[in-house]
VEXVOBA-752197 format. One record per atom (N, C-alpha, C): residue number from 1; residue in one letter; atom name; x, y, z. Coordinates in steps of 0.2 Angstrom, whole numbers, plus 2048, in hexadecimal, padded with zeros to 3 digits. Example, Ala and Ser with C-alpha at 12.3 -4.5 7.8 and 13.67 -1.06 7.14 Angstrom:
BEGIN
<1 'a' 'N' <842 7E4 827>>
<1 'a' 'CA' <83E 7EA 827>>
<1 'a' 'C' <842 7F0 827>>
<2 's' 'N' <840 7F5 823>>
<2 's' 'CA' <844 7FB 824>>
<2 's' 'C' <840 800 827>>
This chain:
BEGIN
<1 'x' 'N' <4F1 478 D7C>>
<1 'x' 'CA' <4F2 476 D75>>
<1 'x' 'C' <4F0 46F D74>>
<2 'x' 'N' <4ED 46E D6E>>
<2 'x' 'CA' <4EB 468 D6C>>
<2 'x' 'C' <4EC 466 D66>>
<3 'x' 'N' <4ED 45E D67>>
<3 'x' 'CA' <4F3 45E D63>>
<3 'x' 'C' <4EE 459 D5E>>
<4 'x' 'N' <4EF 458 D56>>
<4 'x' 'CA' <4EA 455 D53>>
<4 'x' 'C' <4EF 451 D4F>>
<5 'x' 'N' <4EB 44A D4F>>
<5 'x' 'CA' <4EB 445 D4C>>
<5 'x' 'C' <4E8 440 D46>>
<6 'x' 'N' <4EB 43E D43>>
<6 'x' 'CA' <4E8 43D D3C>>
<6 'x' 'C' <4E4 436 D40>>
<7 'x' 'N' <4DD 432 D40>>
<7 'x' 'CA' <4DA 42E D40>>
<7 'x' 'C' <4D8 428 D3B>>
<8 'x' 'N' <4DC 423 D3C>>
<8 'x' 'CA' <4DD 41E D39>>
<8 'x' 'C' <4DA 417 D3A>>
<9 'x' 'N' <4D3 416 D37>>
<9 'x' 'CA' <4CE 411 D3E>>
<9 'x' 'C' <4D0 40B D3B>>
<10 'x' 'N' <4D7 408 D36>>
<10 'x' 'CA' <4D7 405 D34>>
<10 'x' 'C' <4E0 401 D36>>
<11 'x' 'N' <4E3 407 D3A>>
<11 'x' 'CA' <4EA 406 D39>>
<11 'x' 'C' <4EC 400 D3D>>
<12 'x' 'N' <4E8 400 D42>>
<12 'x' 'CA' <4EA 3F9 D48>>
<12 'x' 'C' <4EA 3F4 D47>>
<13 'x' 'N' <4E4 3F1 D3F>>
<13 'x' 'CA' <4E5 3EC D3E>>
<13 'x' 'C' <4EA 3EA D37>>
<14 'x' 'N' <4EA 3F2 D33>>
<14 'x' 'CA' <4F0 3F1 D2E>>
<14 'x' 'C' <4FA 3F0 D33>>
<15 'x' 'N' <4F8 3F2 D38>>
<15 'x' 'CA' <4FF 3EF D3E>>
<15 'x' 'C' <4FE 3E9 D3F>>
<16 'x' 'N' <4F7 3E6 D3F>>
<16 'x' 'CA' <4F9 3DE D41>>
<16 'x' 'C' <4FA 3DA D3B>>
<17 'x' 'N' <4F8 3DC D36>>
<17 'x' 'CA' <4F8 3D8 D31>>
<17 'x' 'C' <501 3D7 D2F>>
<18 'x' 'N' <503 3DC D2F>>
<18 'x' 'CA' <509 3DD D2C>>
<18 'x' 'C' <50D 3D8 D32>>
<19 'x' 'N' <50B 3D7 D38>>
<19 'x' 'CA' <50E 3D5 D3D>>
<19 'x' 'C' <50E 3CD D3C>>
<20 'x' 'N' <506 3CB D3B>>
<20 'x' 'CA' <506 3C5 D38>>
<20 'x' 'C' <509 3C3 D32>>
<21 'x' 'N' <50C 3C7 D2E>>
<21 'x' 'CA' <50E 3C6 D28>>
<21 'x' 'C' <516 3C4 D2A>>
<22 'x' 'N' <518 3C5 D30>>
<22 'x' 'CA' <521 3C6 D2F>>
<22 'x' 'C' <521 3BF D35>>
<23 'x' 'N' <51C 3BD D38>>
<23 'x' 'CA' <51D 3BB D3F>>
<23 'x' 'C' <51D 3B1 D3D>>
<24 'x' 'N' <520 3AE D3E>>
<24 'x' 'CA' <51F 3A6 D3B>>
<24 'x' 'C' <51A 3A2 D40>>
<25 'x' 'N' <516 39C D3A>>
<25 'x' 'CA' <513 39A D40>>
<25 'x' 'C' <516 397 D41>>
<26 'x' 'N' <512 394 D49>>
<26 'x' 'CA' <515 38D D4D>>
<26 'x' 'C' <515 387 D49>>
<27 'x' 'N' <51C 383 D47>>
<27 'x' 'CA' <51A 37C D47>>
<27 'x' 'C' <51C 37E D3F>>
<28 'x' 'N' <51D 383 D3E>>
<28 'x' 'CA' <51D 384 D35>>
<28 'x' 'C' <525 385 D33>>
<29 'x' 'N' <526 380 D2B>>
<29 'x' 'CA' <52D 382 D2C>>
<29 'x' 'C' <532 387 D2A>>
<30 'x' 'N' <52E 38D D2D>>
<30 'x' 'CA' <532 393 D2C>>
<30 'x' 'C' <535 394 D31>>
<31 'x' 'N' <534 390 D37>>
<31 'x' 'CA' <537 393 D3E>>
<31 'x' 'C' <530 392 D43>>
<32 'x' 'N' <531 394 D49>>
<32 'x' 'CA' <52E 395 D4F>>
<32 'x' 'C' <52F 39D D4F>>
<33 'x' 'N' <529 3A0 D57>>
<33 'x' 'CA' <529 3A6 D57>>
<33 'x' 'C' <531 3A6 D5B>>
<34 'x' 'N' <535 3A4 D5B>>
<34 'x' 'CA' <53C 3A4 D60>>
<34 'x' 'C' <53F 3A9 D5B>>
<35 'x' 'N' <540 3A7 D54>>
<35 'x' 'CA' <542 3AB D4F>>
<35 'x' 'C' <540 3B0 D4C>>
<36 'x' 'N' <544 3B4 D48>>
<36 'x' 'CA' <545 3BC D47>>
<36 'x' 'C' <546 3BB D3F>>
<37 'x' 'N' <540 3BF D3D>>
<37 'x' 'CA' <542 3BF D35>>
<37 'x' 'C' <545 3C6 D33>>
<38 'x' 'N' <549 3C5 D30>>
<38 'x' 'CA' <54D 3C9 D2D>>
<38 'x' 'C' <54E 3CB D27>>
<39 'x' 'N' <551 3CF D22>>
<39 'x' 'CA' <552 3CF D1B>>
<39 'x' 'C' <559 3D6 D18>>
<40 'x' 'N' <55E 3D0 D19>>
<40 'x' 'CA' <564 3D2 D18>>
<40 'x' 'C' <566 3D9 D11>>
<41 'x' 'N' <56A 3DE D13>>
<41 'x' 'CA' <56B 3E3 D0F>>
<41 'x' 'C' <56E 3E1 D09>>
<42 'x' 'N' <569 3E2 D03>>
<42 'x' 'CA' <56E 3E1 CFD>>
<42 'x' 'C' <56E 3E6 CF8>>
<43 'x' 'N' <575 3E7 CF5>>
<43 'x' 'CA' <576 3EC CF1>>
<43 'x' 'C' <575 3E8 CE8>>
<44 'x' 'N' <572 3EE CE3>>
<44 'x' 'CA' <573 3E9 CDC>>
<44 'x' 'C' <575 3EE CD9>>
<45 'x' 'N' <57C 3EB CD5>>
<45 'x' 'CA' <57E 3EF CCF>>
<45 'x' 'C' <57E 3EB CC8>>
<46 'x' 'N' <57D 3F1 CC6>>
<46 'x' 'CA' <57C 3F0 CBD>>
<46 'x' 'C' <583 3F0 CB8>>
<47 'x' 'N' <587 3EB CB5>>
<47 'x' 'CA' <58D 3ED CB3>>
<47 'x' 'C' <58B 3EB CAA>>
<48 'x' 'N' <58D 3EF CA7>>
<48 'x' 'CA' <58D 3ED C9F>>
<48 'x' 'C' <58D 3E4 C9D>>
<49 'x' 'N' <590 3E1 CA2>>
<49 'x' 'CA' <590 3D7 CA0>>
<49 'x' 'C' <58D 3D5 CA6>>
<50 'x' 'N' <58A 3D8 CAB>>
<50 'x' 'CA' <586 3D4 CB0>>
<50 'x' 'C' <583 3D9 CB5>>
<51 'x' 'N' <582 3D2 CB9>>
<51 'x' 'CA' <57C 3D8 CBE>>
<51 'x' 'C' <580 3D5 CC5>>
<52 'x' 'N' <583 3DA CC9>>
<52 'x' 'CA' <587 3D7 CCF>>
<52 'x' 'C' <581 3D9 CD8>>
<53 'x' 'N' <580 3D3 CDA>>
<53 'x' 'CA' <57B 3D5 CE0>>
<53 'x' 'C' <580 3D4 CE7>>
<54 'x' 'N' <580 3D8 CEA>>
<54 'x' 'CA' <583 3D7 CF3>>
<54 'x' 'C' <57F 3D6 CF6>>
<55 'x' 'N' <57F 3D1 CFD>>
<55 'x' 'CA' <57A 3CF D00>>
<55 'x' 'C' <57E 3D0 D07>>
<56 'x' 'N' <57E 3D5 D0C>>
<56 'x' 'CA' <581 3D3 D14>>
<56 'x' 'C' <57E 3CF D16>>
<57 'x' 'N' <581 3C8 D19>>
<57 'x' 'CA' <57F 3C4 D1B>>
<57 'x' 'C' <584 3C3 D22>>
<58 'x' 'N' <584 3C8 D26>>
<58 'x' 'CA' <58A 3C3 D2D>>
<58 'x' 'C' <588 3BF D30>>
<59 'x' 'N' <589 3BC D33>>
<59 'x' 'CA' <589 3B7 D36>>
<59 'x' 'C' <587 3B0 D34>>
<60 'x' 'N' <585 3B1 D2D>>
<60 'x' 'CA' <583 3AB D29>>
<60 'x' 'C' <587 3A7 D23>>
<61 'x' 'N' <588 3A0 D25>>
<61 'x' 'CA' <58D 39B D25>>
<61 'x' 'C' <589 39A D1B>>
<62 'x' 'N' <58F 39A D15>>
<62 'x' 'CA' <58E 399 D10>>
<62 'x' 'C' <58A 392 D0E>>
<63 'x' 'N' <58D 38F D12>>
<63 'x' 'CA' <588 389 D11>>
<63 'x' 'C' <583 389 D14>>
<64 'x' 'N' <57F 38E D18>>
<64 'x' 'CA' <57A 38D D1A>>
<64 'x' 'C' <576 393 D15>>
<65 'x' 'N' <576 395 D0E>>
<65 'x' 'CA' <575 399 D0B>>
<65 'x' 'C' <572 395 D04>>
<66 'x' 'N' <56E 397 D02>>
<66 'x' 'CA' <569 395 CFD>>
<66 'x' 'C' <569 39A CF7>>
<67 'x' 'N' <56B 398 CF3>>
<67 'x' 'CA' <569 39C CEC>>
<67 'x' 'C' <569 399 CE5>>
<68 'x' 'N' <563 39B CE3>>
<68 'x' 'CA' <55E 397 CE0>>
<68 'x' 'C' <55D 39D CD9>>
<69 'x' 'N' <55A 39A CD4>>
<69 'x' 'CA' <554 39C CCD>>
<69 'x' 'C' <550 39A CCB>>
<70 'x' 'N' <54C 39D CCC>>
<70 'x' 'CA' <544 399 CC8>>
<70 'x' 'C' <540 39F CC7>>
<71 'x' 'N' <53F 39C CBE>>
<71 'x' 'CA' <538 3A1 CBB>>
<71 'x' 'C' <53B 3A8 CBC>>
<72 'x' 'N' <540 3A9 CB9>>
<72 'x' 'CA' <542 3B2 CB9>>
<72 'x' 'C' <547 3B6 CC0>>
<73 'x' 'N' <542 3B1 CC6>>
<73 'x' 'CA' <545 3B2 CCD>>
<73 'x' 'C' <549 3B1 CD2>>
<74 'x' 'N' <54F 3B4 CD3>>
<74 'x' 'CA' <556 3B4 CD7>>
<74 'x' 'C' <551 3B2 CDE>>
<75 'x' 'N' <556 3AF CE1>>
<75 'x' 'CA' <551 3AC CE9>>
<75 'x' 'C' <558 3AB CED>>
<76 'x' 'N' <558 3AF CF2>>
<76 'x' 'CA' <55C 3AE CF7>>
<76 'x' 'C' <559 3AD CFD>>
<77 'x' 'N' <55C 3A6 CFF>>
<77 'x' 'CA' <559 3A7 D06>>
<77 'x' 'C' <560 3A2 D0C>>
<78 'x' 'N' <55E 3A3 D13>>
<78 'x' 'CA' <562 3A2 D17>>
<78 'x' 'C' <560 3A1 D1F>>
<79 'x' 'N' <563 39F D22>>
<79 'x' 'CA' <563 3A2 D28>>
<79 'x' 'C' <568 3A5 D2E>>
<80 'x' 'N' <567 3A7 D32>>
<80 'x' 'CA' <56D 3AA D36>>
<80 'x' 'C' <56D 3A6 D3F>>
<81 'x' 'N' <571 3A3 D41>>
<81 'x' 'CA' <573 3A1 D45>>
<81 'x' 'C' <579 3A4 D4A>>
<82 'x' 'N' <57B 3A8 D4E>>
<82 'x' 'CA' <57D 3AB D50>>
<82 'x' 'C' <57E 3AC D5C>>
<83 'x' 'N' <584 3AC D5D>>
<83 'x' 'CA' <584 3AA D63>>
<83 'x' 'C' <58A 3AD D67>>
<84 'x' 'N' <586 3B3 D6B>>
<84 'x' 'CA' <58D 3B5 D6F>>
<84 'x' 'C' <58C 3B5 D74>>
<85 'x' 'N' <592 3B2 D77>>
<85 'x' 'CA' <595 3B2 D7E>>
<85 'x' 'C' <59B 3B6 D81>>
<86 'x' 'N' <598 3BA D86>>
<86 'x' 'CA' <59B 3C0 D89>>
<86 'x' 'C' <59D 3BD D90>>
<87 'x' 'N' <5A2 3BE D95>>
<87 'x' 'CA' <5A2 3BD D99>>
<87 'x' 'C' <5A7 3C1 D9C>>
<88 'x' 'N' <5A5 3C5 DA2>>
<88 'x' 'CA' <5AB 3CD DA4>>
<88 'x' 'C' <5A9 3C9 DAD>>
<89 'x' 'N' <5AF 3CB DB1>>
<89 'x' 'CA' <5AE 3CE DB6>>
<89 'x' 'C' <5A8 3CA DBB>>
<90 'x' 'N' <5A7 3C4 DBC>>
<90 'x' 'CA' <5A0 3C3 DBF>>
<90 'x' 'C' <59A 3C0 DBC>>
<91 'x' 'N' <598 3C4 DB4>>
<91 'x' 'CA' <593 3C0 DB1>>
<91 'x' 'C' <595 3BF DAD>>
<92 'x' 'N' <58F 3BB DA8>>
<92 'x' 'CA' <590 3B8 DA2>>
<92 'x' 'C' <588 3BB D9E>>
<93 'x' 'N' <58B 3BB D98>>
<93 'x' 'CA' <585 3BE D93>>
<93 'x' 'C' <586 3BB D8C>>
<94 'x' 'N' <580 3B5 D8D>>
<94 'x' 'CA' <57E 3B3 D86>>
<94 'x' 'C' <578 3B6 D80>>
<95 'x' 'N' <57B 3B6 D79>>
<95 'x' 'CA' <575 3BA D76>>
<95 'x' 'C' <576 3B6 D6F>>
<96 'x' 'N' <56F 3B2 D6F>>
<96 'x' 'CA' <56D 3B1 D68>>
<96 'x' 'C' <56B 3B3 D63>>
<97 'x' 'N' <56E 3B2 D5E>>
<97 'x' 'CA' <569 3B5 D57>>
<97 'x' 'C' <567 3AF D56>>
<98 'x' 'N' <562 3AE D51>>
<98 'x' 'CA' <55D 3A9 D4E>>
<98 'x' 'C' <558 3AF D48>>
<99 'x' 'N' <55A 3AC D43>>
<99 'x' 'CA' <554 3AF D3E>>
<99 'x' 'C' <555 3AD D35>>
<100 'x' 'N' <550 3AB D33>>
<100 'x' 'CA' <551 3A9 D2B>>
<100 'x' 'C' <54F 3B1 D28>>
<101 'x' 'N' <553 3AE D21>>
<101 'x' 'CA' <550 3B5 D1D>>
<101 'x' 'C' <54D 3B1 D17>>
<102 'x' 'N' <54C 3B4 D12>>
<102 'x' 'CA' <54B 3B4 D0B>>
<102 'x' 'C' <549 3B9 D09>>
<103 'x' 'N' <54E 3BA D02>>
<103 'x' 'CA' <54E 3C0 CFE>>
<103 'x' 'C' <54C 3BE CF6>>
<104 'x' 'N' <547 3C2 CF2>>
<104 'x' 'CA' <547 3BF CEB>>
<104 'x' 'C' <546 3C4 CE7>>
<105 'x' 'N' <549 3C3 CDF>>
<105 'x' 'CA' <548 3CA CDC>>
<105 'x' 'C' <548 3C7 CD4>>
<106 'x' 'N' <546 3CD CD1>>
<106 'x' 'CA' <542 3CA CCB>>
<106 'x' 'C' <549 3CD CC7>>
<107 'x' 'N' <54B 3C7 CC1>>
<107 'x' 'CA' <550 3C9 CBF>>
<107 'x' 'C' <54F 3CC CB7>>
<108 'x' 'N' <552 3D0 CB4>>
<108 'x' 'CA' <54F 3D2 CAC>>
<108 'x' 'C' <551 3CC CA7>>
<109 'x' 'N' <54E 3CE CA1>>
<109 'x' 'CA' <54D 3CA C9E>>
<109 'x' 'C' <558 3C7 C9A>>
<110 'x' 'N' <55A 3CC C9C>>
<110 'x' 'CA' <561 3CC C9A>>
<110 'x' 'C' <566 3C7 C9E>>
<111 'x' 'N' <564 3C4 CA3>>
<111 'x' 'CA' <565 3C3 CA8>>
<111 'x' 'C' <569 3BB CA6>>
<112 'x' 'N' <56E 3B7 CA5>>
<112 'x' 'CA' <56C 3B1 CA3>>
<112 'x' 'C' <56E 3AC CAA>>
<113 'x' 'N' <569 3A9 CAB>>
<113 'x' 'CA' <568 3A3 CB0>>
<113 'x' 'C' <56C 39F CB2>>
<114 'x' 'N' <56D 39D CAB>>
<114 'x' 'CA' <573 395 CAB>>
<114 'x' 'C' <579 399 CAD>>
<115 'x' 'N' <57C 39E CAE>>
<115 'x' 'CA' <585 39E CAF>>
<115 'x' 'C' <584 3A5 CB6>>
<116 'x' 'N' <580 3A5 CBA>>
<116 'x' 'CA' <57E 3A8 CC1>>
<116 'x' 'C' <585 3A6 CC6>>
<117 'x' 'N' <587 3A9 CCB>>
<117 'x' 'CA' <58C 3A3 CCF>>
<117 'x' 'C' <58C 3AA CD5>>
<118 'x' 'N' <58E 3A5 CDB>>
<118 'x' 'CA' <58D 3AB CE2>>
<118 'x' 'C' <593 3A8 CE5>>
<119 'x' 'N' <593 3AC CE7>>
<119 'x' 'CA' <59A 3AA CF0>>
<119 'x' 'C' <59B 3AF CF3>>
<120 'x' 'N' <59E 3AF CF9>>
<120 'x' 'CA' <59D 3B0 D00>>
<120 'x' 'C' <5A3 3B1 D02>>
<121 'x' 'N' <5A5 3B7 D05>>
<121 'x' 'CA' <5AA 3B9 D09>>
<121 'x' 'C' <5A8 3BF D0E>>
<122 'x' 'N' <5AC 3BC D13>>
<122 'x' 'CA' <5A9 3C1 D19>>
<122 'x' 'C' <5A4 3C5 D1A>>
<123 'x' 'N' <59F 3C0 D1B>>
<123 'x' 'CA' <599 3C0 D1B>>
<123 'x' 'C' <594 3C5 D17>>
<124 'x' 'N' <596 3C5 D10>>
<124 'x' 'CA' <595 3C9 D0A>>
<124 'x' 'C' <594 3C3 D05>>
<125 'x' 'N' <58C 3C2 D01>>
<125 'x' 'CA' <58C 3BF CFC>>
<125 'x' 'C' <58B 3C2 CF7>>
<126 'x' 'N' <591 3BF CF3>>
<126 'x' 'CA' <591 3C3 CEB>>
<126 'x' 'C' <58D 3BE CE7>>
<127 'x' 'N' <588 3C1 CE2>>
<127 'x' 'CA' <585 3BE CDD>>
<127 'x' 'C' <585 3C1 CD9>>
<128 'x' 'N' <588 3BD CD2>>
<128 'x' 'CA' <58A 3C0 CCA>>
<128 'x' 'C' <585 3BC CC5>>
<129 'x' 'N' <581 3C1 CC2>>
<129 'x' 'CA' <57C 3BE CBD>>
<129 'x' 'C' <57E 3C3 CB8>>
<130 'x' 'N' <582 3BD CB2>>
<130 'x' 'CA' <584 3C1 CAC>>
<130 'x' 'C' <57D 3C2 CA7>>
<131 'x' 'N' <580 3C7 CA5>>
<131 'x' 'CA' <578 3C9 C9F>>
<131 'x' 'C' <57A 3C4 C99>>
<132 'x' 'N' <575 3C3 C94>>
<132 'x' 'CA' <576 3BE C8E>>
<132 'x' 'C' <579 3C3 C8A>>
<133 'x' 'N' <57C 3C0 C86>>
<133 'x' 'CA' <57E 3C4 C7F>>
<133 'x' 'C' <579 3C6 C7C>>
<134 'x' 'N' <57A 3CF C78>>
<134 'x' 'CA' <573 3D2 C77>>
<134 'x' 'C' <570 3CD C6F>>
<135 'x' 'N' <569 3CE C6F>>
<135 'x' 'CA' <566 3CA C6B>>
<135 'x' 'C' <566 3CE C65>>
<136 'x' 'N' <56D 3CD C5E>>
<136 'x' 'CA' <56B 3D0 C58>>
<136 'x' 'C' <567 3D0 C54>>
<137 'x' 'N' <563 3D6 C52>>
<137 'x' 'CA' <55C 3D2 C4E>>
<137 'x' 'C' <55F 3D0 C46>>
<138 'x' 'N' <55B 3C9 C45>>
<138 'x' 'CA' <55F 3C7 C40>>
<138 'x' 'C' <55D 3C9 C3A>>
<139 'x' 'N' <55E 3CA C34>>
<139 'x' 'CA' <55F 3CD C2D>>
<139 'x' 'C' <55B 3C8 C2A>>
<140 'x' 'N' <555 3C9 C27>>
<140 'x' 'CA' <552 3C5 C20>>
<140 'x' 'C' <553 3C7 C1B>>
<141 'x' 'N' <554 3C2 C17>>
<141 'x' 'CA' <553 3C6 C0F>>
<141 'x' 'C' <54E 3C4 C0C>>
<142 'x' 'N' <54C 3CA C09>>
<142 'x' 'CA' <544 3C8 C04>>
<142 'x' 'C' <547 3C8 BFD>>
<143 'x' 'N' <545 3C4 BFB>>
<143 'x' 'CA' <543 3BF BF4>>
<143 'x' 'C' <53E 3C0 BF0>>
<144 'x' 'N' <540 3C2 BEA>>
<144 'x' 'CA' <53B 3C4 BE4>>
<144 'x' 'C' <537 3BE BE4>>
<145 'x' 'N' <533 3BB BE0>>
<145 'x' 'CA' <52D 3B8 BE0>>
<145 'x' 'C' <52B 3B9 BD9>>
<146 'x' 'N' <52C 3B5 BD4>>
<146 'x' 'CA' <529 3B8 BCB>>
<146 'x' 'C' <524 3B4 BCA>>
């Protein structure tokens, strides 16, 4: 039986590229290749007076947590530092996490900036961006002219 394959004479390099794209350079202030990028699970809901975002963040300390606005755009970024130590019977087993993220999303036009505010509870960051009050269109009067 033989089995067929779809030929792709371009897919090895669309794997490196994507590869180069996620991988930090040396020396650069994103990290070394020691580190692991990541990008944290976020849920976003739509409520009648705001837009409510959840970000899992475990193991990342709120002060080590960045959230920002500029030109339209929610910017989350962070990093995870994380360290376990196991020890049963004879050995020991150390495992580190290390890895930054950044998350950014484009917010609508409803969205107002100035009264934005986020906090952090067990390893859950809530971000509240209330909408503006809707814009009524306002009312002219036309005036005769003799």
């Amino acid at each position: 039986m033989t089995t067929i394959t779809r030929y792709e004479p371009w897919g090895w390099l669309n794997q490196f590229q994507r590869e180069l794209e996620h991988t930090p350079i040396w020396g650069s202030s994103e990290g070394s290749m020691a580190t692991t990028a990541w990008a944290p699970a976020v849920d976003i809901k739509e409520e009648s007076d705001k837009y409510v975002l959840h970000a899992d963040l475990p193991g990342v300390k709120p002060e080590e947590t960045d959230v920002s606005m500029e030109d339209g755009v929610l910017t989350i970024r962070g990093e995870k530092k994380t360290e376990e130590i196991t020890e049963k019977e004879g050995y020991k087993r150390v495992e580190r996490t290390f890895g930054s993220f950044h998350r950014r999303f484009s917010l609508p036009d409803t969205a107002n900036p100035d009264a934005i505010s986020a906090k952090s509870k067990d390893g859950v960051l809530e971000i509240t961006i209330p909408k503006r009050e809707a814009v009524q269109p306002k009312k002219i009067a036309v005036t005769s002219v003799e």
